[in-house]
Structure formats: structure tokens, C-alpha cells
C-alpha positions as protocol buffer text, in pm:
chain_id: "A"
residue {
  index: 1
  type: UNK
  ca { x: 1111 y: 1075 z: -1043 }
}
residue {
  index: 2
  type: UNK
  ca { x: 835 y: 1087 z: -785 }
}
residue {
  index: 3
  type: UNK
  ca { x: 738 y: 1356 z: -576 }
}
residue {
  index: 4
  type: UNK
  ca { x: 457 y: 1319 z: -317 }
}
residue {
  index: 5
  type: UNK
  ca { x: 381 y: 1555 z: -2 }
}
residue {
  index: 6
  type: UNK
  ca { x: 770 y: 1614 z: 44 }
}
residue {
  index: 7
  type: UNK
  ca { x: 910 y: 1283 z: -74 }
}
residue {
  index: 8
  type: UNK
  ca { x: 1148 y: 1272 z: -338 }
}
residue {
  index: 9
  type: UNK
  ca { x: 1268 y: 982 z: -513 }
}
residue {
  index: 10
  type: UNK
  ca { x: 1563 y: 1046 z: -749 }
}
residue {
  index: 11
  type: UNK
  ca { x: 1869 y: 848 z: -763 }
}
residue {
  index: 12
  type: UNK
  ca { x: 1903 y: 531 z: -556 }
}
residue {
  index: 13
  type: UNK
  ca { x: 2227 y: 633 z: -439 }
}
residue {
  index: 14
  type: UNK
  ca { x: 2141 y: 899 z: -287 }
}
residue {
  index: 15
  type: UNK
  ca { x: 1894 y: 700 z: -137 }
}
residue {
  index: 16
  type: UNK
  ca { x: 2117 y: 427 z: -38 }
}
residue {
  index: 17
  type: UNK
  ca { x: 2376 y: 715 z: 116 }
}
residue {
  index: 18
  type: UNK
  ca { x: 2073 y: 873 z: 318 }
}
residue {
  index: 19
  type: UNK
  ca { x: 1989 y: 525 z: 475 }
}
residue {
  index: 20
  type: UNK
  ca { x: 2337 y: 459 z: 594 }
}
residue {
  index: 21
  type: UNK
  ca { x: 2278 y: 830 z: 773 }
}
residue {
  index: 22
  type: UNK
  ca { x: 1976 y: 719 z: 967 }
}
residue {
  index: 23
  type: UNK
  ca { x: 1994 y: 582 z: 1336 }
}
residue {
  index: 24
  type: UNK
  ca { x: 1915 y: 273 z: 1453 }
}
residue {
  index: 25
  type: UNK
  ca { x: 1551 y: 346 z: 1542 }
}
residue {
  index: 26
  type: UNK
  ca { x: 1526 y: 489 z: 1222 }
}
residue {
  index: 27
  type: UNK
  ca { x: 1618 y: 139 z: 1043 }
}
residue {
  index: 28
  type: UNK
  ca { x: 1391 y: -61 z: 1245 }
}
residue {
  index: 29
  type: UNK
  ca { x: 1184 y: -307 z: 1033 }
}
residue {
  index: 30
  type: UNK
  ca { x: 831 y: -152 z: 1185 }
}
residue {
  index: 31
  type: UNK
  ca { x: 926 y: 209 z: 1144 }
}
residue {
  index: 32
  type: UNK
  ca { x: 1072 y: 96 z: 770 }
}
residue {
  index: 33
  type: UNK
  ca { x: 759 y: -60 z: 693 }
}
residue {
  index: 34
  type: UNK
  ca { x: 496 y: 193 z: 780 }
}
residue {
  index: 35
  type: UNK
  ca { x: 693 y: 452 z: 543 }
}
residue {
  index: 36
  type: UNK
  ca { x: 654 y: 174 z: 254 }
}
residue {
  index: 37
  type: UNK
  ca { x: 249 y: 141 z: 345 }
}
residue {
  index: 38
  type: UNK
  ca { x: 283 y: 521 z: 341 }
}
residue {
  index: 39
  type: UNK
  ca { x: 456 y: 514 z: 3 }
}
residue {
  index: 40
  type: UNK
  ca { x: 230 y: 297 z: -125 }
}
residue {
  index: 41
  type: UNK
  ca { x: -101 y: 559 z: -22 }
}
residue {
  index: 42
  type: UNK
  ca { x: 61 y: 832 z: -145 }
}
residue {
  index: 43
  type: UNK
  ca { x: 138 y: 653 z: -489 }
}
residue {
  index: 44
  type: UNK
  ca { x: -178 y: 547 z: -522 }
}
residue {
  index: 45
  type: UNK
  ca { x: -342 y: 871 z: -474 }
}
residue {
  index: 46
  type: UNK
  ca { x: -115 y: 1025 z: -718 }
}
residue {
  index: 47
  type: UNK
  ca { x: -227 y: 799 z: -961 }
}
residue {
  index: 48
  type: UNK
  ca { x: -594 y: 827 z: -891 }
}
residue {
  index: 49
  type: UNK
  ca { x: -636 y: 409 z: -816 }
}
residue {
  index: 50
  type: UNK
  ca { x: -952 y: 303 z: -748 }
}
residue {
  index: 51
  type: UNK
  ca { x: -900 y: 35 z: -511 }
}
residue {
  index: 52
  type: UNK
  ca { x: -1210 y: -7 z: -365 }
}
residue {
  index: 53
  type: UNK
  ca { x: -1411 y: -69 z: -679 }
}
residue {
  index: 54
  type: UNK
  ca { x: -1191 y: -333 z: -776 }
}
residue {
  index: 55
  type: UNK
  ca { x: -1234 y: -534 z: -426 }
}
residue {
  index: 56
  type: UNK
  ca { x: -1614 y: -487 z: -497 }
}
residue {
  index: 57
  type: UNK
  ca { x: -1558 y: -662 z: -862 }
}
residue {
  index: 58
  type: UNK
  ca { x: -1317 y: -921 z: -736 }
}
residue {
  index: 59
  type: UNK
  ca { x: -1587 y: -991 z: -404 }
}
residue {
  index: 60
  type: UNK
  ca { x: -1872 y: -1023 z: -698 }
}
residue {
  index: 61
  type: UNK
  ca { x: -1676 y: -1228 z: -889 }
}
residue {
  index: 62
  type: UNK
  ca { x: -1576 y: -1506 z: -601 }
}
residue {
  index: 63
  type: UNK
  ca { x: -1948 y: -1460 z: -428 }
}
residue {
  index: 64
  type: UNK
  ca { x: -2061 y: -1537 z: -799 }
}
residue {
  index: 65
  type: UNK
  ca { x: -1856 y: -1884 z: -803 }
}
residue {
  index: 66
  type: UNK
  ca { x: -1907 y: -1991 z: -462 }
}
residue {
  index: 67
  type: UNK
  ca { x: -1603 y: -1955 z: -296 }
}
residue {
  index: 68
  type: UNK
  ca { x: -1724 y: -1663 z: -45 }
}
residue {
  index: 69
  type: UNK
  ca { x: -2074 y: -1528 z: 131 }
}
residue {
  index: 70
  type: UNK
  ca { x: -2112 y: -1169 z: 236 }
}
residue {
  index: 71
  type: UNK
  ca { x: -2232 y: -1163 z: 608 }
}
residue {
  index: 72
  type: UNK
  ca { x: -2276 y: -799 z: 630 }
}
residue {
  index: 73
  type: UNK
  ca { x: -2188 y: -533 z: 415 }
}
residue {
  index: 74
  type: UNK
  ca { x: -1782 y: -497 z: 515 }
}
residue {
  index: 75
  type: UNK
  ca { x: -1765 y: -859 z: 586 }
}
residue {
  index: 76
  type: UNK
  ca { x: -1726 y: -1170 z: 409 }
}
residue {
  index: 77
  type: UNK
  ca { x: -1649 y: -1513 z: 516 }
}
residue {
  index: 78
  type: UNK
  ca { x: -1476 y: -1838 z: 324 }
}
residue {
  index: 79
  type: UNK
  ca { x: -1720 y: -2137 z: 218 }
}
């Protein structure tokens, strides 16, 4: 079980029985997939990732073998 700033995860029936409650707005693929991004954040703050040093390796690492240049310091560009 997961429980992050007011969202429960339990049983996925009661999941599945909630979704069949929701409206059609509610359902929509956008709305559906910004909760999932949102999800996703809150997961990873729970579990203390550290995303952005690992983009930093895995930049290093491809700058290192010649497959990307950094132009500035938030930017990089395919060779």
C-alpha cells in the first residue's frame, strides 16, 4: 500500500469500482494521464530518487563517447 498527499492505493478493485464511478471528463485520456505524471512525482519523492544526478551521469557518459555535445548548460544536441 501507498499513501502519498491523500492518495491511497489498496486493492485494485476498489480501484477498478471507483473508475467505473467517474464521469466522462473524468476518464479522459489527458486528465488520466496528468494524474499518472502526478503519481509518478509523488512516488518518486517518497522514495527520495535522485533523478537529476543520474541524467548528469548518463549526459557524461554519452558526451564521453561522442554521441552528444552540450551547447549550454540545460541543453544538449545529437552528433
Amino acid at each position: 500500500m501507498y499513501s502519498g498527499q491523500g492518495i491511497m492505493f489498496n486493492d485494485f478493485q476498489i480501484e477498478q469500482q471507483s473508475f467505473r464511478e467517474l464521469n466522462r471528463h473524468e476518464k479522459s485520456l489527458g486528465l488520466l494521464t496528468e494524474k499518472f505524471v502526478q503519481l509518478l512525482k509523488e512516488a518518486a519523492d517518497f522514495l527520495a530518487v535522485r533523478q537529476k544526478r543520474r541524467i548528469y551521469d548518463i549526459t557524461n557518459v554519452l558526451e564521453g563517447i561522442g554521441l552528444i555535445e552540450k551547447r549550454t548548460k540545460n541543453s544538449i544536441q545529437w552528433k
